[in-house]
N, C-alpha and C positions, 0 to 999 in steps of 0.2 A: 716299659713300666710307666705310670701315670702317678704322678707326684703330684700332690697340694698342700695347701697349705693351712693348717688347722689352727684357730685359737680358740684355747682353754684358759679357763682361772686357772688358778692357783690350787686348789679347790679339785678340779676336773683333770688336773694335770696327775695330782697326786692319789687320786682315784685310780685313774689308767695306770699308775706304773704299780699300785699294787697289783690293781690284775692281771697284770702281763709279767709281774716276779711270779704270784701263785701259778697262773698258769706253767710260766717255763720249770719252775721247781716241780712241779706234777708231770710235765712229758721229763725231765731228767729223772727223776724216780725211777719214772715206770719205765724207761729207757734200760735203767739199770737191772729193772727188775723180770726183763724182758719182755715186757706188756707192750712196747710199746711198737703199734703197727704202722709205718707210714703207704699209704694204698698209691696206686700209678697212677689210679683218676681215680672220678666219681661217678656211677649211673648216670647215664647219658647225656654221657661224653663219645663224643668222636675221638677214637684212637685210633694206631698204626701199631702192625706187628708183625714180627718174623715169625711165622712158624720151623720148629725145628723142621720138618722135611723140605723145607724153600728156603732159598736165599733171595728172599723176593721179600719186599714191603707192603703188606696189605692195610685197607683200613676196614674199620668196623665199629660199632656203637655197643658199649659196655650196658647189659641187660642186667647183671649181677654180679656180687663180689663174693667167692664162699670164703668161708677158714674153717677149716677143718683139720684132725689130725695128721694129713700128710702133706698139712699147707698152706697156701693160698691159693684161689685161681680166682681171674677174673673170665668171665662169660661176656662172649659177645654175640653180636647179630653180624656177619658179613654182608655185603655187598647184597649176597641172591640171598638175604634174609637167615641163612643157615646159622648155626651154633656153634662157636669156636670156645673153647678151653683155654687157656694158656697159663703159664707161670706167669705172674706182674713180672717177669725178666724179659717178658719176649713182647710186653705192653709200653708203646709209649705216649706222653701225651701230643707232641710234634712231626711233623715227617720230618725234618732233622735230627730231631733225637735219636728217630729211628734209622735215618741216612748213617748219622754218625757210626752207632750200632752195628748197621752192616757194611761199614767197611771196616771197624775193631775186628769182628767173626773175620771178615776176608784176610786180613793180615796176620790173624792168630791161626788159621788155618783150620778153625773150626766152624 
């Protein structure tokens, strides 16, 4: 993480935390209200993913995000360019994330 270090008036200070209360009071809302989507990345981004028929870590560059009603999926490009599907379950944004991931599945036995 890359820390600095900002000054603001008084003024600017009091600016910012309005905004950052409205904002969090609107994702807690919409939280509540089920609105609210947090996505694994963003179009094109380099991610890594389990498909359900491998126990293997692939990676791939995110083309598109649907929501629809039986979901989410995020859409990727693989390696040989092809179209991969998946649940944001099986997308991560690290090959750790994803290491982590497939050894959770190997120890759960799933």
């Amino acid at each position: 993480m890359i820390m600095a270090e900002i000054k603001l008036t008084k003024g600017e200070a009091e600016s910012l935390l309005d905004f950052l209360e409205c904002n969090l009071i609107d994702c807690i809302r919409s939280d509540m209200e089920g609105r609210l989507i947090v996505l694994p990345c963003k179009v094109g981004d380099t991610v890594y993913y389990i498909p359900s028929y491998a126990k293997k870590i692939y990676s791939g560059i995110c083309h598109c995000i649907s929501i629809h009603s039986g979901g989410i999926q995020v859409h990727l490009y693989d390696v040989d360019g092809d179209n991969v599907s998946l649940s944001p379950k099986r997308v991560f944004r690290t090959r750790e994330e994803a290491e982590a991931a497939l050894e959770r599945s190997k120890s759960d036995g799933t």
